[in-house]
N, CA, C and O atoms as a Tinker XYZ file with bonds, in Angstrom:
   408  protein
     1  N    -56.919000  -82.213000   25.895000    73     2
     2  CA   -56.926000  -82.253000   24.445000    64     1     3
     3  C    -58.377000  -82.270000   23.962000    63     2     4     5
     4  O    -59.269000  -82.881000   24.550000    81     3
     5  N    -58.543000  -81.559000   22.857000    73     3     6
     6  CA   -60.051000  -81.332000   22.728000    64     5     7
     7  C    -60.387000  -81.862000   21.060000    63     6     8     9
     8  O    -59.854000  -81.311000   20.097000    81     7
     9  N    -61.167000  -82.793000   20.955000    73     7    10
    10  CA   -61.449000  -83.052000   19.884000    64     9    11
    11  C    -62.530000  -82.484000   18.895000    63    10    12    13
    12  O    -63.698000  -82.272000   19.218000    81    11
    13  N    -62.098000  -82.309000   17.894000    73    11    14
    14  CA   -63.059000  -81.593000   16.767000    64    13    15
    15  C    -63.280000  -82.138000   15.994000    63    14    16    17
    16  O    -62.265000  -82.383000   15.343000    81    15
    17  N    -64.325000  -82.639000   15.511000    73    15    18
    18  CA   -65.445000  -83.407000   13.971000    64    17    19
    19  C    -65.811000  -82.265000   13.218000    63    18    20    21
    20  O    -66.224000  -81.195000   13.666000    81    19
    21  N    -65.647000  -82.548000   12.165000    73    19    22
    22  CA   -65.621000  -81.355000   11.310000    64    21    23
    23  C    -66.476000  -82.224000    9.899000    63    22    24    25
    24  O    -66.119000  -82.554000    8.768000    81    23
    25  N    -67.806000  -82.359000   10.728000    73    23    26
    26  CA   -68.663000  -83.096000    9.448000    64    25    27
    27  C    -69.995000  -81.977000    8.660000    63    26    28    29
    28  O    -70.769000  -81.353000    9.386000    81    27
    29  N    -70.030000  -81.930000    7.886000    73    27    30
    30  CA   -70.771000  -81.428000    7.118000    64    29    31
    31  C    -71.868000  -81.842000    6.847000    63    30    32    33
    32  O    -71.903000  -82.589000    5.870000    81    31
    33  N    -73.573000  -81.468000    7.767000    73    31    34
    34  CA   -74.881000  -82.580000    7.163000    64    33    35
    35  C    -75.028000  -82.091000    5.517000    63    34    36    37
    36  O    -75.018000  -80.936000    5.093000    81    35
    37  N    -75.127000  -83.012000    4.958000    73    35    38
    38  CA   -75.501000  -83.504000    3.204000    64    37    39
    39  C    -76.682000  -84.183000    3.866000    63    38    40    41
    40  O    -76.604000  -85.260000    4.457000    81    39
    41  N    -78.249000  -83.156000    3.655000    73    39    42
    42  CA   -79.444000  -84.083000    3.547000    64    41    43
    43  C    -79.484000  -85.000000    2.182000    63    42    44    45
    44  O    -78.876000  -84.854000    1.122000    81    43
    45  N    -80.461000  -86.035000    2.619000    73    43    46
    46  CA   -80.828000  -86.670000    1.547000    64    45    47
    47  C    -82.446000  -86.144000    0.828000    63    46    48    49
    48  O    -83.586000  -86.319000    1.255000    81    47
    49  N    -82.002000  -85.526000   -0.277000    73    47    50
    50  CA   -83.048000  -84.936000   -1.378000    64    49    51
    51  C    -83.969000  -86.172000   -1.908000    63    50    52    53
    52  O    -83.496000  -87.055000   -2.624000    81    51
    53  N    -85.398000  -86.148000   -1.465000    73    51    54
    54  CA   -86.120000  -87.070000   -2.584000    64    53    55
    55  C    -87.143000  -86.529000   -3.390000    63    54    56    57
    56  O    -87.971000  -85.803000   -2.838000    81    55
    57  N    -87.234000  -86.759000   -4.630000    73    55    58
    58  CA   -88.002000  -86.350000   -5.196000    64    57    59
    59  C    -89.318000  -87.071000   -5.423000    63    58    60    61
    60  O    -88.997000  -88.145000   -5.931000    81    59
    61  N    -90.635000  -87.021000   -5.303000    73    59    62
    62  CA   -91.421000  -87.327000   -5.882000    64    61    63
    63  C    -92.572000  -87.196000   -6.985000    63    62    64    65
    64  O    -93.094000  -86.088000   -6.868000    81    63
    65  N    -93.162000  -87.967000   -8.042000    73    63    66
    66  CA   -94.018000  -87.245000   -8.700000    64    65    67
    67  C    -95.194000  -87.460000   -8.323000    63    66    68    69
    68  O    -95.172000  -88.622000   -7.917000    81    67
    69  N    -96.445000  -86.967000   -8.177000    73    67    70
    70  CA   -97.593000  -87.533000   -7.397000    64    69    71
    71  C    -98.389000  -88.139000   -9.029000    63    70    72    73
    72  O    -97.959000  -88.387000  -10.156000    81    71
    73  N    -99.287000  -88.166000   -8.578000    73    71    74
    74  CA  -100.239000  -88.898000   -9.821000    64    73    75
    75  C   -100.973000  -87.749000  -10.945000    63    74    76    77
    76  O   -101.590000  -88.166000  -11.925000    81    75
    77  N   -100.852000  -86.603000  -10.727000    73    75    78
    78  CA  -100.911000  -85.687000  -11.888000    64    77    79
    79  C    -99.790000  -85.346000  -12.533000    63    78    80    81
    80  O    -99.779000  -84.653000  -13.551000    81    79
    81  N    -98.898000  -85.767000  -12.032000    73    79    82
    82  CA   -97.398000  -85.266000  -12.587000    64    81    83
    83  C    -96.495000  -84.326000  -12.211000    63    82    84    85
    84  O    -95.544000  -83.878000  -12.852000    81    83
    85  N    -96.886000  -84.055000  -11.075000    73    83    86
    86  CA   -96.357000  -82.727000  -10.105000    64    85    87
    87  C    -95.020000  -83.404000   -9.532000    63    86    88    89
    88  O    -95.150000  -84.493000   -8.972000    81    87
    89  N    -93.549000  -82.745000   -9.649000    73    87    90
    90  CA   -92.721000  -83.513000   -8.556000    64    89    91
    91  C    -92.399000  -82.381000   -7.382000    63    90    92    93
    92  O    -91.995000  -81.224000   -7.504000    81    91
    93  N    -92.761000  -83.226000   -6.086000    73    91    94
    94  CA   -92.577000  -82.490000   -5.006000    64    93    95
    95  C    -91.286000  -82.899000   -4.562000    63    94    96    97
    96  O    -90.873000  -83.721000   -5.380000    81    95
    97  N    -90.200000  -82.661000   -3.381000    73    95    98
    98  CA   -89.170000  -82.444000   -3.213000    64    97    99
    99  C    -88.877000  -81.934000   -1.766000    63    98   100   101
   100  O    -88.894000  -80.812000   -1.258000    81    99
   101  N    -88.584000  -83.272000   -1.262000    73    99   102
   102  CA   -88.452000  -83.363000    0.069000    64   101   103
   103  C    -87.205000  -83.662000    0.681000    63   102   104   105
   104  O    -86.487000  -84.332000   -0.061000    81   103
   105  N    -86.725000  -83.401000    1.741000    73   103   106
   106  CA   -85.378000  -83.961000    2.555000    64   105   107
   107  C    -85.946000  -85.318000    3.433000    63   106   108   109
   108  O    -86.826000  -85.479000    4.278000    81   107
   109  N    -85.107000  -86.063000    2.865000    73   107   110
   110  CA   -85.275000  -87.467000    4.214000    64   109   111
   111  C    -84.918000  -87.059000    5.252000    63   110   112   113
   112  O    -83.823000  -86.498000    5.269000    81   111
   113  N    -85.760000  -87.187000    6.638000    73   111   114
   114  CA   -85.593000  -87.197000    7.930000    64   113   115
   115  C    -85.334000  -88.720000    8.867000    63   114   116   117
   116  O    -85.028000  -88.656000   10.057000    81   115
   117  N    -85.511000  -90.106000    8.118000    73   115   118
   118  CA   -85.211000  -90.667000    8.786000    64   117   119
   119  C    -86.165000  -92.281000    8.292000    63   118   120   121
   120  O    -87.260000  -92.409000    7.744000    81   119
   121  N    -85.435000  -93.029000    8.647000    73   119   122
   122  CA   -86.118000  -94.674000    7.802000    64   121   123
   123  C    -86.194000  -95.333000    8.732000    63   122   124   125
   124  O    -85.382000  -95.243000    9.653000    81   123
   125  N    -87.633000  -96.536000    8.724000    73   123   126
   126  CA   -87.138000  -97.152000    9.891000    64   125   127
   127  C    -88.370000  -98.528000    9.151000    63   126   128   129
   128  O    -89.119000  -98.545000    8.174000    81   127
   129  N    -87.988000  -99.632000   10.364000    73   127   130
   130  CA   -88.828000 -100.805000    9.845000    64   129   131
   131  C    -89.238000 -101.662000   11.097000    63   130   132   133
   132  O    -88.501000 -102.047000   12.005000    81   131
   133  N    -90.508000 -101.859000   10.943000    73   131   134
   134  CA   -91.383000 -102.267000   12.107000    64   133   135
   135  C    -91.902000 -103.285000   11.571000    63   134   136   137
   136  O    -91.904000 -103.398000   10.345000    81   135
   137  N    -92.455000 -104.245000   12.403000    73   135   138
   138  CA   -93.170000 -105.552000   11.790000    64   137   139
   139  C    -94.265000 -105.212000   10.767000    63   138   140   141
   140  O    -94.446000 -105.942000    9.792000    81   139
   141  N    -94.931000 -104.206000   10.964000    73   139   142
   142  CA   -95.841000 -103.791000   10.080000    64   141   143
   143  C    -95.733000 -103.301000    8.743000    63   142   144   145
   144  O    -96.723000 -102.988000    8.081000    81   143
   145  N    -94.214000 -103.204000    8.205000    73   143   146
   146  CA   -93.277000 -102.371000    7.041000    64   145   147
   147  C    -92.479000 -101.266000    7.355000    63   146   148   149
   148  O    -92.221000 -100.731000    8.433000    81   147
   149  N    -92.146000 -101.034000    6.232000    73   147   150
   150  CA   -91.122000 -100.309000    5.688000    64   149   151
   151  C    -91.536000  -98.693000    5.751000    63   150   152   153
   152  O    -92.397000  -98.347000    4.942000    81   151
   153  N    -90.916000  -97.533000    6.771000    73   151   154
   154  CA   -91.517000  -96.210000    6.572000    64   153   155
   155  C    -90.401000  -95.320000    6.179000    63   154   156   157
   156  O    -89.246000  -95.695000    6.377000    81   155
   157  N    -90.654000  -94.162000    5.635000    73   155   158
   158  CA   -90.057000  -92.964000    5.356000    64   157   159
   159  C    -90.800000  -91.426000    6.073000    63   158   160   161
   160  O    -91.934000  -91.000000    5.855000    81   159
   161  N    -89.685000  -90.797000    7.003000    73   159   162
   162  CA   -90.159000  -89.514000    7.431000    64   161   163
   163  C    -89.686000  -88.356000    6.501000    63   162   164   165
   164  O    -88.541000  -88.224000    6.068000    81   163
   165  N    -90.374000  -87.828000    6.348000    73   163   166
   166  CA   -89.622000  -86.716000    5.185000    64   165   167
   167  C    -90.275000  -85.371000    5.396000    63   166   168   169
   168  O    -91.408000  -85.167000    5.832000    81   167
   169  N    -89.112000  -84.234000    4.905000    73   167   170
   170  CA   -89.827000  -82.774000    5.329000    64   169   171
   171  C    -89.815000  -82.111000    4.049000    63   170   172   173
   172  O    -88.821000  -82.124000    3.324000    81   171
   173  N    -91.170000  -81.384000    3.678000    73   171   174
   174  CA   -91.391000  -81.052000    2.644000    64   173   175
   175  C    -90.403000  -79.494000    1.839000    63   174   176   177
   176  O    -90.756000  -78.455000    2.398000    81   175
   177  N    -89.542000  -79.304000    0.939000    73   175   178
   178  CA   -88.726000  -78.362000    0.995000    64   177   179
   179  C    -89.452000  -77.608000    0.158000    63   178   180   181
   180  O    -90.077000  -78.040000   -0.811000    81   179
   181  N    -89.357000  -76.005000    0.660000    73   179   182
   182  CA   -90.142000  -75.028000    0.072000    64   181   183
   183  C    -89.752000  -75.134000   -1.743000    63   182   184   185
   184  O    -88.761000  -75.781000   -2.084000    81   183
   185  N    -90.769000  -74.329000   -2.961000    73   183   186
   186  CA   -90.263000  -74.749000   -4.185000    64   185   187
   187  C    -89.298000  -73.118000   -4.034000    63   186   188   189
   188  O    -88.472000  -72.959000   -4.933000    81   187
   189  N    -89.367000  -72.266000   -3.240000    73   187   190
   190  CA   -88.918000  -70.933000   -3.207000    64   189   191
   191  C    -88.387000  -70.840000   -1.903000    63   190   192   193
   192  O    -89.119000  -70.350000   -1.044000    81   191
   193  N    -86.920000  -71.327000   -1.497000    73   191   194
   194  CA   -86.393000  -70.702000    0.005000    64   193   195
   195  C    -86.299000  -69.722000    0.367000    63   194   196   197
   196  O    -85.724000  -69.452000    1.422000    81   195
   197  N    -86.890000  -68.794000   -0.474000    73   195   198
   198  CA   -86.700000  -67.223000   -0.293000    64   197   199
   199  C    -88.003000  -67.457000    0.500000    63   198   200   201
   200  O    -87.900000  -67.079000    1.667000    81   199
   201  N    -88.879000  -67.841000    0.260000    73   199   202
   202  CA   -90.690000  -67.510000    1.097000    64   201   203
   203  C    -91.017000  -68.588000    2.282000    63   202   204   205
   204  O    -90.978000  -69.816000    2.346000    81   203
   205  N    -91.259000  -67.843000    2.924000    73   203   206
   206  CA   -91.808000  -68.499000    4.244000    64   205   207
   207  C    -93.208000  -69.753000    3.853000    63   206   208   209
   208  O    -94.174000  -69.309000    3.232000    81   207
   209  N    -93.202000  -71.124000    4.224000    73   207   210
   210  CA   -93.773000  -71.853000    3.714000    64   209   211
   211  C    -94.239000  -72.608000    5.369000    63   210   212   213
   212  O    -93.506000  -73.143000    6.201000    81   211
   213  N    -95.370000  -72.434000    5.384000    73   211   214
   214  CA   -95.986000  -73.164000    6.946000    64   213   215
   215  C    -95.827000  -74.521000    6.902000    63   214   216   217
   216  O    -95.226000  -75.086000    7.816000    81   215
   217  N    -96.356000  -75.236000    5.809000    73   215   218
   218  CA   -96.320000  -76.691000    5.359000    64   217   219
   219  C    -95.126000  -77.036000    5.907000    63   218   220   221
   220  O    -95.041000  -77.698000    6.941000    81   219
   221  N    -93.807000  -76.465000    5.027000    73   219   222
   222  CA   -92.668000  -77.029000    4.993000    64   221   223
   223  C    -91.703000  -78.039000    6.584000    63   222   224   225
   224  O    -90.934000  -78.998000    6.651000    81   223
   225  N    -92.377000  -77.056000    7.622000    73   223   226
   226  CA   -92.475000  -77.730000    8.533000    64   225   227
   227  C    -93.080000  -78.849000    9.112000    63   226   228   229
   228  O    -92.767000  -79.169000   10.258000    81   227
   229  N    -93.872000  -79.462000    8.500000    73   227   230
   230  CA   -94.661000  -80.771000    8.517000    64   229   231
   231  C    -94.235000  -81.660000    8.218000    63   230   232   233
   232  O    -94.014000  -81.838000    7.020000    81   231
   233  N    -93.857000  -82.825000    9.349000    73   231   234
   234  CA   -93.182000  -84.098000    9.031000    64   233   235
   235  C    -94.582000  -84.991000    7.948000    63   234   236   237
   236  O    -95.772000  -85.116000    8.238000    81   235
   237  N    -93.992000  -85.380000    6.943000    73   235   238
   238  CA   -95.101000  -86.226000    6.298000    64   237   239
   239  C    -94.274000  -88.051000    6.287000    63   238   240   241
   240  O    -93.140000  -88.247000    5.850000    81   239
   241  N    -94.860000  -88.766000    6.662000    73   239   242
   242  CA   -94.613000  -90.427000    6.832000    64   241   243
   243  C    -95.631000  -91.003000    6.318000    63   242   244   245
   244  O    -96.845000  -90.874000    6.475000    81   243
   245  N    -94.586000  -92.050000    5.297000    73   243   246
   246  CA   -95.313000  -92.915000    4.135000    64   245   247
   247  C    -94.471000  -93.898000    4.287000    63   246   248   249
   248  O    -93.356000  -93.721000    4.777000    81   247
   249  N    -95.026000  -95.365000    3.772000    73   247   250
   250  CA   -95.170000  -96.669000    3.913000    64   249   251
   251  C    -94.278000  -96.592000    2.799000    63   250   252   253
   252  O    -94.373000  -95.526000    2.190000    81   251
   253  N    -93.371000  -97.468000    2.313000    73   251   254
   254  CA   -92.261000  -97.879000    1.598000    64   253   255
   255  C    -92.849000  -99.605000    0.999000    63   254   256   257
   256  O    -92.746000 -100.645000    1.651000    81   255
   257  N    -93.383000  -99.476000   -0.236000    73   255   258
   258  CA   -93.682000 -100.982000   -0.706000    64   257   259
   259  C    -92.668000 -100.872000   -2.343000    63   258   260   261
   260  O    -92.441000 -100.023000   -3.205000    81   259
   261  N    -92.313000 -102.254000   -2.060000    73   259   262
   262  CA   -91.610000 -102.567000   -3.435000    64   261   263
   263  C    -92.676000 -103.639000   -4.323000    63   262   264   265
   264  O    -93.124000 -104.751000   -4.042000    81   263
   265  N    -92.812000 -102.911000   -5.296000    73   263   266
   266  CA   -93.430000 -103.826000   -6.231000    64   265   267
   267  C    -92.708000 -104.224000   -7.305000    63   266   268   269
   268  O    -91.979000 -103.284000   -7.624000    81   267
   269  N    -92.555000 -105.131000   -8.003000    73   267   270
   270  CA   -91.307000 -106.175000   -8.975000    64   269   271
   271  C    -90.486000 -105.108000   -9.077000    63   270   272   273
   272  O    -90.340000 -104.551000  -10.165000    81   271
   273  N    -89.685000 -104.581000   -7.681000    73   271   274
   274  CA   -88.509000 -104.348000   -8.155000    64   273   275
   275  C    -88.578000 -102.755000   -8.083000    63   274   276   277
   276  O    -87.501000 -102.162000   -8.026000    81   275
   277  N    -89.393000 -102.249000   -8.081000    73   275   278
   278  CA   -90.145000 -100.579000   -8.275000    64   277   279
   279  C    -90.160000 -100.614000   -6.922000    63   278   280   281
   280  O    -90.574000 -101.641000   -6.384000    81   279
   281  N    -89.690000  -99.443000   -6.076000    73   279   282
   282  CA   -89.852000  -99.086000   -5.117000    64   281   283
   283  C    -91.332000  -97.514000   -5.050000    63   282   284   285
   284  O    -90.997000  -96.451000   -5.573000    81   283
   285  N    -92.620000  -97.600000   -4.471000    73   283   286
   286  CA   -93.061000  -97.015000   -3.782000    64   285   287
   287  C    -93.239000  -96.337000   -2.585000    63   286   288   289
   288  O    -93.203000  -97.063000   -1.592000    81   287
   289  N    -93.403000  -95.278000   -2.414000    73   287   290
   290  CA   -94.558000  -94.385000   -1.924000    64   289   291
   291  C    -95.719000  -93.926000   -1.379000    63   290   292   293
   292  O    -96.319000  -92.940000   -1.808000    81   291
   293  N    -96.211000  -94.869000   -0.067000    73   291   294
   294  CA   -97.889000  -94.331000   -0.411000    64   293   295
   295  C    -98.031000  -93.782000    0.985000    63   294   296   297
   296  O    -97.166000  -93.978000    1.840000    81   295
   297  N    -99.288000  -92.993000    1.239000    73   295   298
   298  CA   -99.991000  -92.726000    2.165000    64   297   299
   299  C   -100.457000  -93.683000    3.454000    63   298   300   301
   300  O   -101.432000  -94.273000    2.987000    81   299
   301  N   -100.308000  -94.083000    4.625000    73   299   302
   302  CA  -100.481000  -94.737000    5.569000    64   301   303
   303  C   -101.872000  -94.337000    5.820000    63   302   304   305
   304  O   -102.117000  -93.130000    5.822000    81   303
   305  N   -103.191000  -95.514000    6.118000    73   303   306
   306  CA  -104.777000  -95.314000    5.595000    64   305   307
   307  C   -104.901000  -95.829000    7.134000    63   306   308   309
   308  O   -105.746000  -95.210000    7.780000    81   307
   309  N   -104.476000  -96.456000    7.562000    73   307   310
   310  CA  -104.897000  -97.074000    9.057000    64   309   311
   311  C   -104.485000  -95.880000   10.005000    63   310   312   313
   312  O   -103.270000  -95.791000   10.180000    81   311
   313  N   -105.207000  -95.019000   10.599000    73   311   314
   314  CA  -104.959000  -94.433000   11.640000    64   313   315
   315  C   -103.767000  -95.201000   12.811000    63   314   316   317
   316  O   -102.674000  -94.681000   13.035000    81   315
   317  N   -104.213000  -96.459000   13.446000    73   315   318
   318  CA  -103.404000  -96.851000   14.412000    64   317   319
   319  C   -102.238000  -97.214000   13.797000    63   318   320   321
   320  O   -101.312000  -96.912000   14.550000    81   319
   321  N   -101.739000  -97.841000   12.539000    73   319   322
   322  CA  -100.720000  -97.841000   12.234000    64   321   323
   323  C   -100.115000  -96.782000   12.083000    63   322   324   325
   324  O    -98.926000  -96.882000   12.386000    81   323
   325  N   -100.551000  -95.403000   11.601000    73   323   326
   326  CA  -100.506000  -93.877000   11.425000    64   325   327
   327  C    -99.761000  -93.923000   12.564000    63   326   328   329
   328  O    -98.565000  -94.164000   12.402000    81   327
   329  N   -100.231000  -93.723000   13.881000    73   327   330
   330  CA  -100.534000  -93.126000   14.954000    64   329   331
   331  C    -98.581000  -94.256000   15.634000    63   330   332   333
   332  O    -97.694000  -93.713000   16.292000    81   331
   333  N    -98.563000  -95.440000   15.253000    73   331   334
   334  CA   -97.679000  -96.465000   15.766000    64   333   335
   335  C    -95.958000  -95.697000   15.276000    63   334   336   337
   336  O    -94.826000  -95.517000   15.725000    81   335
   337  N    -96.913000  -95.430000   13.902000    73   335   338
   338  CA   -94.712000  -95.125000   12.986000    64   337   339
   339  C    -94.492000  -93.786000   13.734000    63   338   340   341
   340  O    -93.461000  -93.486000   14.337000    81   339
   341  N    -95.530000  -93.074000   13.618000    73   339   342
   342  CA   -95.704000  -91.431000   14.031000    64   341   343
   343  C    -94.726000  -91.575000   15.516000    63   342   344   345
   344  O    -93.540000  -91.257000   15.597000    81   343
   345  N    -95.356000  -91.992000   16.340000    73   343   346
   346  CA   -94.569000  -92.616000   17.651000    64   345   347
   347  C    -92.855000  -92.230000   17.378000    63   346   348   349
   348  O    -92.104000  -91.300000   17.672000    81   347
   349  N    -92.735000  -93.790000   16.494000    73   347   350
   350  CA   -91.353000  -94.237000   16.482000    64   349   351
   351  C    -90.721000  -93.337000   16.047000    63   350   352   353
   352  O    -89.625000  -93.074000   16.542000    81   351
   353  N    -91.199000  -92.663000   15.073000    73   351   354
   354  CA   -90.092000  -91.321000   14.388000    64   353   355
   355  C    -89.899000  -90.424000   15.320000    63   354   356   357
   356  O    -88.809000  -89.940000   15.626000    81   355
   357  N    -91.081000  -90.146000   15.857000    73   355   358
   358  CA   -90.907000  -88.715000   16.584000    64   357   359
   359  C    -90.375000  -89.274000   17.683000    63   358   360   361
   360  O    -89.692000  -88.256000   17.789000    81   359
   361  N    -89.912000  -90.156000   18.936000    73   359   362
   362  CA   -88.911000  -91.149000   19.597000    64   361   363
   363  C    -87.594000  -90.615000   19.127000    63   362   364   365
   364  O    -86.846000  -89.972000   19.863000    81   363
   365  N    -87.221000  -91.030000   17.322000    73   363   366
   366  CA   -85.952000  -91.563000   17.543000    64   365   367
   367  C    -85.763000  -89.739000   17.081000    63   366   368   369
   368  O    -85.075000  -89.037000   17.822000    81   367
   369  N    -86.230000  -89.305000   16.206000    73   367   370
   370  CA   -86.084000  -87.750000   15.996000    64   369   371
   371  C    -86.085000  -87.077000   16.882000    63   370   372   373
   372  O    -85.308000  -86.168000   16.590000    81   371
   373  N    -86.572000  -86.870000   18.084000    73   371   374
   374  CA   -86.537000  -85.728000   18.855000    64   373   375
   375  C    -85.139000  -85.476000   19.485000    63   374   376   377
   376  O    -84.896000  -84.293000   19.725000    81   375
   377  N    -84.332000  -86.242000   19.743000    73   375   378
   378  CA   -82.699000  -86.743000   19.862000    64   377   379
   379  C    -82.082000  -85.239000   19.220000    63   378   380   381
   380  O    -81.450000  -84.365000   19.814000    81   379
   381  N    -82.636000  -85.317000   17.407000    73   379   382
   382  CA   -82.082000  -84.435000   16.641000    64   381   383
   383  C    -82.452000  -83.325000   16.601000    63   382   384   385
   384  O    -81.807000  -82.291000   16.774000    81   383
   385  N    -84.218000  -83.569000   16.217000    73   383   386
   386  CA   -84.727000  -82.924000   15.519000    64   385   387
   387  C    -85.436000  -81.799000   17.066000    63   386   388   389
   388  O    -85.639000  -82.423000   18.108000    81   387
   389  N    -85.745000  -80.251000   17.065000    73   387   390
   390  CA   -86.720000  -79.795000   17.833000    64   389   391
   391  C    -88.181000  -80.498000   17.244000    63   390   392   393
   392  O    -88.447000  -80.272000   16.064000    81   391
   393  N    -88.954000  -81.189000   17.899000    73   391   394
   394  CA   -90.202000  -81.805000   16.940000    64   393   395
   395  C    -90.780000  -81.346000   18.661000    63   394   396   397
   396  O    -90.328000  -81.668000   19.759000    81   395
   397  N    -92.055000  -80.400000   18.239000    73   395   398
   398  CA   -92.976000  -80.484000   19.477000    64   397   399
   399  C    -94.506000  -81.626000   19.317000    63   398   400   401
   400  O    -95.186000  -81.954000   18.346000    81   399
   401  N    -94.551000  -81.875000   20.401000    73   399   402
   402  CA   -95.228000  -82.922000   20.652000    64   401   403
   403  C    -97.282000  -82.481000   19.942000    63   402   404   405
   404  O    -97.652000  -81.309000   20.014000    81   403
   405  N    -98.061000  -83.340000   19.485000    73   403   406
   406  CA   -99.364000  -83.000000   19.323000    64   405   407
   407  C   -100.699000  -83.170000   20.127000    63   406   408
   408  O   -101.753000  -82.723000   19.675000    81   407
């Protein structure tokens, strides 16, 4: 007897606005939390799926801070912490994701 799952991936869409007012628009790849905080992996989605976009392939990972209640966004500034989440994602992603190594 052969079993069949018949699930449908629904990425999760996030949007962001950066600090000029631009909103970029990414798929979540994956959340995770280490003694050091809270991260988000995310892949950048072309603004045109019709055009080939090099970027779009670039995992980008940012630090997750809540301030009163406001959830942020920011850039990871410490290389070794950089270098620590970078690890863990690409670990638990490669499972899923083709991610070649750097």
């Amino acid at each position: 007897m052969e079993n069949i799952i018949n699930e449908e991936y629904t990425p999760e869409i996030v949007s962001i606005v950066d600090e000029e007012g631009k909103e970029h628009v990414f798929e979540e790849l994956d959340r995770i939390e280490t003694d050091s905080g809270k991260y988000i992996a995310l892949l950048p989605l072309p603004e045109n799926p019709d055009e080939e976009d090099d970027e779009a392939d670039e995992m980008i990972i940012l630090r997750v801070s809540e301030i009163n209640g406001d959830t942020y966004l920011e850039p990871i500034e410490d290389d070794a912490e950089f270098d620590e989440v970078g690890k863990a994602f690409e670990e638990r992603l490669s499972e899923l994701f083709d991610i070649e190594g750097q």
